[in-house]
TORGU-986972 format. One record per residue (C-alpha): x negated, y, z negated; residue in one letter; residue number from 0. Coordinates in nm, 2 decimals. Layout:
BEGIN
((X Y Z) a NUM);
...
! end
This chain:
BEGIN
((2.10 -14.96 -6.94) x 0);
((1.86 -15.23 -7.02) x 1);
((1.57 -15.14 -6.76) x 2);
((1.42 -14.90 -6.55) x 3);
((1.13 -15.00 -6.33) x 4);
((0.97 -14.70 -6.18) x 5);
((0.70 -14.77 -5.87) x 6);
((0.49 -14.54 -5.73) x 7);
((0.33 -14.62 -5.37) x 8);
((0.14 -14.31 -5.23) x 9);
((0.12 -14.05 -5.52) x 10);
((0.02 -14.02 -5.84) x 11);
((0.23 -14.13 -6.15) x 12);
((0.37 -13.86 -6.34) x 13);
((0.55 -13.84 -6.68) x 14);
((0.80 -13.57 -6.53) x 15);
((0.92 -13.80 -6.27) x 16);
((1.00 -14.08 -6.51) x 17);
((1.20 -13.88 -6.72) x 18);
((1.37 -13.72 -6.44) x 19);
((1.42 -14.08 -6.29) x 20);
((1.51 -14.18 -6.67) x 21);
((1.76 -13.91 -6.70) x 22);
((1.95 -13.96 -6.37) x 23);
((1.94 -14.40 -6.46) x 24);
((2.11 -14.29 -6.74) x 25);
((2.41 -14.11 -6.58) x 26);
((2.48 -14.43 -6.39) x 27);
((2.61 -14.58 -6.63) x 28);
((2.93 -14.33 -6.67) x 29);
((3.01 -14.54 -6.39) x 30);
((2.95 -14.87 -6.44) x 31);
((2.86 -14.98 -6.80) x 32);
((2.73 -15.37 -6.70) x 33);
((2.43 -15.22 -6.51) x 34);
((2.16 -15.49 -6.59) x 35);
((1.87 -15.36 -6.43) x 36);
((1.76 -15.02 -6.22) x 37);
((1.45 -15.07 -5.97) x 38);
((1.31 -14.70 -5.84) x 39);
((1.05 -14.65 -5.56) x 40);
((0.94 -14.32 -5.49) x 41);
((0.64 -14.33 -5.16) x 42);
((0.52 -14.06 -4.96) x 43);
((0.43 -14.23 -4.65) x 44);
((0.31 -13.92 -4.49) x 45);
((0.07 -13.74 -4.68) x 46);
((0.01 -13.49 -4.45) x 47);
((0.39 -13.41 -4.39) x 48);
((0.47 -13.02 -4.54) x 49);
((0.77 -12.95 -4.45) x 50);
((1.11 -13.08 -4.53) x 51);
((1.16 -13.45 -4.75) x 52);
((0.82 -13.56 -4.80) x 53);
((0.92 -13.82 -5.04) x 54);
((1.10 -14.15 -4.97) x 55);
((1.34 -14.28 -5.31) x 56);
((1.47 -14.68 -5.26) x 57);
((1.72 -14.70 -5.57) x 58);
((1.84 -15.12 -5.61) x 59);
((2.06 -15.14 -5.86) x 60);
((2.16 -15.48 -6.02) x 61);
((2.52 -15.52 -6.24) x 62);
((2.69 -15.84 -6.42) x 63);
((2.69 -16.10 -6.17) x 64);
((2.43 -16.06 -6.00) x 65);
((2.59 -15.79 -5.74) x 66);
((2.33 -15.57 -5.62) x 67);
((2.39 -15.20 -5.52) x 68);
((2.08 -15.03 -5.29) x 69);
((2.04 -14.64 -5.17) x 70);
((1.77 -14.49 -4.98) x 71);
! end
C-alpha cells in the first residue's frame, strides 16, 4: 500500500495506534492489491463518555480508478 494517513481529532497521538492502524492497512491489501491510498480518523467526541465505544474510526479507502470505499 502506498499510504496511510492517520488523523487524530480529540486525543493524543500515539505510536501504538499507528502501528495497530499500520498493521490492519496492511491486511487490506489481501483483498485488493490496487489500494492507492488509506485515510484513518480516529476522534473521541465525548471525552467524558466511560462506558461502551468511546472512540469514533472513519476508514476512506481509495483503489485504481479513483473508486472510493468508506466505513465508519
Amino acid at each position: 500500500m502506498q499510504l496511510v494517513k492517520i488523523t487524530y481529532r480529540g486525543l493524543e497521538k500515539t505510536e501504538t495506534i499507528d502501528d495497530l492502524v499500520s498493521d490492519y492497512a496492511a491486511r487490506l491489501e489481501k483483498f485488493c492489491d490496487h489500494i492507492n491510498r488509506c485515510d484513518v480518523a480516529i476522534e473521541q467526541p465525548n471525552h467524558a463518555h466511560h462506558k461502551g465505544n468511546p472512540y469514533r474510526v472513519r476508514i476512506d479507502v481509495t483503489v485504481a480508478k479513483g473508486h472510493e470505499l468508506v466505513a465508519e
